[in-house]
N, C-alpha and C positions, 0 to 999 in steps of 0.2 A: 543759537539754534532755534528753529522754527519749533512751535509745539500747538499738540492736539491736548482739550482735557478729555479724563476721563475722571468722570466723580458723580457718580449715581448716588441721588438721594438714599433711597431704598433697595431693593433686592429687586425689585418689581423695574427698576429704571434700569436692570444692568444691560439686556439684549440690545436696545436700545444705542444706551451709551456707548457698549461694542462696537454696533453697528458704523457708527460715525465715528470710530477710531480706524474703519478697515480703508485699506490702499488700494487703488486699484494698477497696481505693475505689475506687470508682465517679466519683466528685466532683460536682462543680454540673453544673445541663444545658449543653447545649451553645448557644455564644453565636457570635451573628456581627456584634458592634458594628466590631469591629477592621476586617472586608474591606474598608469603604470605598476606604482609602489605594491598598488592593491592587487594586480595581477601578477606579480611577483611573488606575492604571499600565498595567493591561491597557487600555485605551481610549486611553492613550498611545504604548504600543507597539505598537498595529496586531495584538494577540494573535489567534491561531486562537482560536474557539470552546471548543473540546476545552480547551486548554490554559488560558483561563479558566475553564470550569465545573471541571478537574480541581484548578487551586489552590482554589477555592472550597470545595469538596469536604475536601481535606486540613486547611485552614485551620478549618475550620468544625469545635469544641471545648468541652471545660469552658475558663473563662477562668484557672482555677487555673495551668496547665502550659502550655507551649508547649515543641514540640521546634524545634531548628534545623538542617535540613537545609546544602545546600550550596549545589545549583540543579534543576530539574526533569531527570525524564529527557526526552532525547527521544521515549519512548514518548508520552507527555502531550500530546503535538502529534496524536497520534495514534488512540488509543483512549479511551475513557471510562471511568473508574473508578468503579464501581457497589458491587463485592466483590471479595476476595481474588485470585481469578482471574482479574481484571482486571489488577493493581497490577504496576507493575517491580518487580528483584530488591529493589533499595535497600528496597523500601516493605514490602515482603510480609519482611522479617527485619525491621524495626522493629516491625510489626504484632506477629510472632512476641512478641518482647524484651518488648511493653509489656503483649500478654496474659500473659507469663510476670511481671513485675513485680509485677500489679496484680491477679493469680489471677482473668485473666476479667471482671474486670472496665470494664477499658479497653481499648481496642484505637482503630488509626487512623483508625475511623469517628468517635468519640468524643473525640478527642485534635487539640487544635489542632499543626496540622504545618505549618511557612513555612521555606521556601527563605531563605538570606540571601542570594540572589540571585533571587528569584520571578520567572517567565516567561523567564529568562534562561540555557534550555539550550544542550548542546554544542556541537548542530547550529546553531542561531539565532546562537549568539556567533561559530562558525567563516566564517560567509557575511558579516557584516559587517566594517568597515573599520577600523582599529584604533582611530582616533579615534572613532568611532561607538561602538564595542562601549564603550569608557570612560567614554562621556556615560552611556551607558544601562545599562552597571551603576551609576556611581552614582546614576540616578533609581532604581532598584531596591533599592539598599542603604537610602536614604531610605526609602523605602515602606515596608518589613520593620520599620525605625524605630518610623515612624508607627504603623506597627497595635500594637505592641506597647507603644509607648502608651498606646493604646485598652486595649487588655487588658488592660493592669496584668497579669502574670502572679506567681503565689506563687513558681513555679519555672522556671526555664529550661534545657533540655538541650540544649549546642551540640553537634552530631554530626558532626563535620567540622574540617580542620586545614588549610585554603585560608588559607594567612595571606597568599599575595601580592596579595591583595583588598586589602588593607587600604591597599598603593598607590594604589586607586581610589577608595580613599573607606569602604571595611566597615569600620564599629567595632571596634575591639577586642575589645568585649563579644561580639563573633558571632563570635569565631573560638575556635578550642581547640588541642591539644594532645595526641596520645597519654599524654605524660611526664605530663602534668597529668590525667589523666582520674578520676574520681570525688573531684578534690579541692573538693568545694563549699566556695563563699564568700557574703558577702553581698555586692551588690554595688548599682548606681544607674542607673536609667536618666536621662537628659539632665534631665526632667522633675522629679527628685529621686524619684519611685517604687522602692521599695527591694524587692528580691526574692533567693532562690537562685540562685546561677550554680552550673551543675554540668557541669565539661567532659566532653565524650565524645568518639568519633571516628567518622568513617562509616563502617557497616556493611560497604560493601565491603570497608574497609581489612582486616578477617577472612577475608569470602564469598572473596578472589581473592588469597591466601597462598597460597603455590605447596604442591603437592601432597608435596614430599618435608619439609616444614617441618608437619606435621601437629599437632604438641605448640604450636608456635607459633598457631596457626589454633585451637584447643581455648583456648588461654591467653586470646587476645585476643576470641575470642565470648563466655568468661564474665568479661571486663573490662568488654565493651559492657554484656552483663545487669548487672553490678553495677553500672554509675554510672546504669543506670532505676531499679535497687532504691535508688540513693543519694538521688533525686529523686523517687520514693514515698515513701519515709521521710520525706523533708523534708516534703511538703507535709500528713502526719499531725504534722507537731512531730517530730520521733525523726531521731537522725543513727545512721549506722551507724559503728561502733566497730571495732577489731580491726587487725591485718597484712592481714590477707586482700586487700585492693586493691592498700596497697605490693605484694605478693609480687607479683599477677598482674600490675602495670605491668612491674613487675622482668624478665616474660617476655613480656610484648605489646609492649617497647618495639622499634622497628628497628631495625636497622644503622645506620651514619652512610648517610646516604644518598650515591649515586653518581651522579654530572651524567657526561653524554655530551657531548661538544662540538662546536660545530655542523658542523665537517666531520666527523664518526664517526670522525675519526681517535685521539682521544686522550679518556682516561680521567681526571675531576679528581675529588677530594675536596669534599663540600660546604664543608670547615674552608678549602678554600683557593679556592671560589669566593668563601667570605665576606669572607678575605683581600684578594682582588684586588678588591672593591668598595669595601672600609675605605680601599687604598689610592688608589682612582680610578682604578685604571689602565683601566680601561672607558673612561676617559671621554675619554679620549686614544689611545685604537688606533691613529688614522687616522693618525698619525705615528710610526709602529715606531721609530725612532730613540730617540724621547722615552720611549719605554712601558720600551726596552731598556736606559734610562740609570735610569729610575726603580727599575725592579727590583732594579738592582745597586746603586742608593741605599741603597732602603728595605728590604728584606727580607732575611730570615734566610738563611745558606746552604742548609739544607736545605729549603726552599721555592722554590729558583732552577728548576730545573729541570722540574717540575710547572705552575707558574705560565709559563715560559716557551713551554711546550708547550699549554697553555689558549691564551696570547694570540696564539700561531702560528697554532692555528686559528680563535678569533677572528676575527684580520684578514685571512684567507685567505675567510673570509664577509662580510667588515664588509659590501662593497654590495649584500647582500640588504636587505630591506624590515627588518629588523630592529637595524640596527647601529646602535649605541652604548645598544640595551638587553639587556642578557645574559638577564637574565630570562625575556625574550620567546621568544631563540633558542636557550636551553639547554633540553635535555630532560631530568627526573628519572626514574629508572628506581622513588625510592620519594616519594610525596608527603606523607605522616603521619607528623611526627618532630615 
């Protein structure tokens, strides 16, 4: 296979080097075999108008590419997306990223764009019932499925790292990775259909890096651009070559992330939320006795104390509507690791 570099001395060389990674394709016209499944779903879930014509809208593409967002905003519910000045933040930086890709050539009017949650915004999933909202993302994850299917796509760019979907039912194949971002692979859909997977992350994960992390927020908008310039390239035959992605992962990647606990009392490590799942102690709270003999079983000593202070506030919540799933009731302060 044919390749572009990309390997910026400095920081100062990256726009640059971008620049000369971008494609200038256009691709096949735009197709809309795939909506079916997705208009199916919207007729299943009782969709607002708005919020069908605007996946319709986004979905509708060359059948080459497909991007994969995360879930609609709830702006969608709400306003019609015509042009630019229409779009939510998410869409109007993608928009940005794939005219800067594709030198103008593509942009989101032209570029098939599906939620791996389609019709299934913030607002919608916050007013139903927890078993509800599970049924109906996985009719949703199904649907995304289906149409991609239909498209047989040459390349696919998942933009987003909601891996706890994947409890519900989201494929693997739809979810990503900061850590992983512009490492394309070949990869299969269920149907044997063989295409580029090229992980990315969402957009906001950059637009909403806090304002004193500036060089962070610079690092990871030109990590977004490069894994579209990774997925332009592919779908010309040509991989992009060089450090240049290593490095910028090297500076887009986050902190470990930071779980709050559900009484805001107490501060855990994600290393030892993971801990306290591996060992089940979730699954036994309801019996502090049991959880407090288990600890002192199985874990390290310097893990006692962390873990003991999680499970304190834990069961200081268990009979909220959420106990015995942590998942549910812990809040992340980062989602994209």
């Amino acid at each position: 296979m044919d390749h572009v570099t990309f390997d910026p001395a400095d920081s100062s060389e990256i726009p640059l080097a971008l620049q000369k990674c971008t494609v200038p394709s256009r691709g096949p016209s735009p197709i809309n075999r795939h909506l079916l499944p997705l208009q199916n779903l919207a007729e299943r879930l009782g969709a607002s108008e708005y919020a069908r014509r605007n996946m319709e809208y986004l979905a509708t593409g060359s059948g080459d590419l497909a991007i994969i967002l995360m879930e609609p905003s709830d702006k969608e519910e709400d306003v019609l997306y015509t042009d630019y000045d229409d779009y939510c933040e998410t869409i109007r930086l993608l928009d940005d990223s794939l005219r800067f890709a594709f030198q103008n050539q593509r942009d989101v009017k032209n570029t098939v764009v599906l939620d791996s949650r389609p019709l299934r915004s913030k607002r919608i999933r916050e007013y139903e019932f927890e078993e509800h909202q599970k049924v109906n993302d996985a009719e949703a994850y199904r649907a995304v499925e289906a149409a991609l299917e239909l498209l047989r796509p040459k390349v696919v760019v998942v933009c987003h790292c909601d891996r706890d979907g994947m409890e519900d039912g989201m494929p693997e194949y739809l979810c990503s990775s900061v850590s992983d971002a512009g490492n394309a692979a070949r990869r299969e859909l269920p149907s044997g259909h063989q295409y580029i997977k090229v992980p990315s992350f969402h957009p906001m994960y950059f637009a909403r890096t806090a304002e004193e992390e500036s060089m962070e927020k610079e690092m990871r908008e030109y990590l977004f651009d490069a894994t579209l310039l990774v997925g332009a390239n592919a779908l010309v035959g040509r991989r992009v070559s060089g450090l240049g992605i290593n490095n910028l992962q090297s500076f887009a990647k986050p902190d470990p992330a930071i779980w709050l606990t559900p009484d805001s009392h107490h501060i855990a490590s994600e290393s030892s939320i993971r801990r306290a799942r591996e060992l089940g102690l979730f699954e036994v709270h309801r019996d502090y006795s049991k959880v407090s003999s288990k600890l002192i079983q199985l874990i390290l000593p310097q893990e006692y104390d962390e873990l003991c202070d999680l499970l304190e506030s834990y069961r200081n919540t268990s009979g909220q509507n959420h106990a015995g799933d942590p998942g549910g009731c812990l809040s992340t302060k980062v989602v994209c690791n």
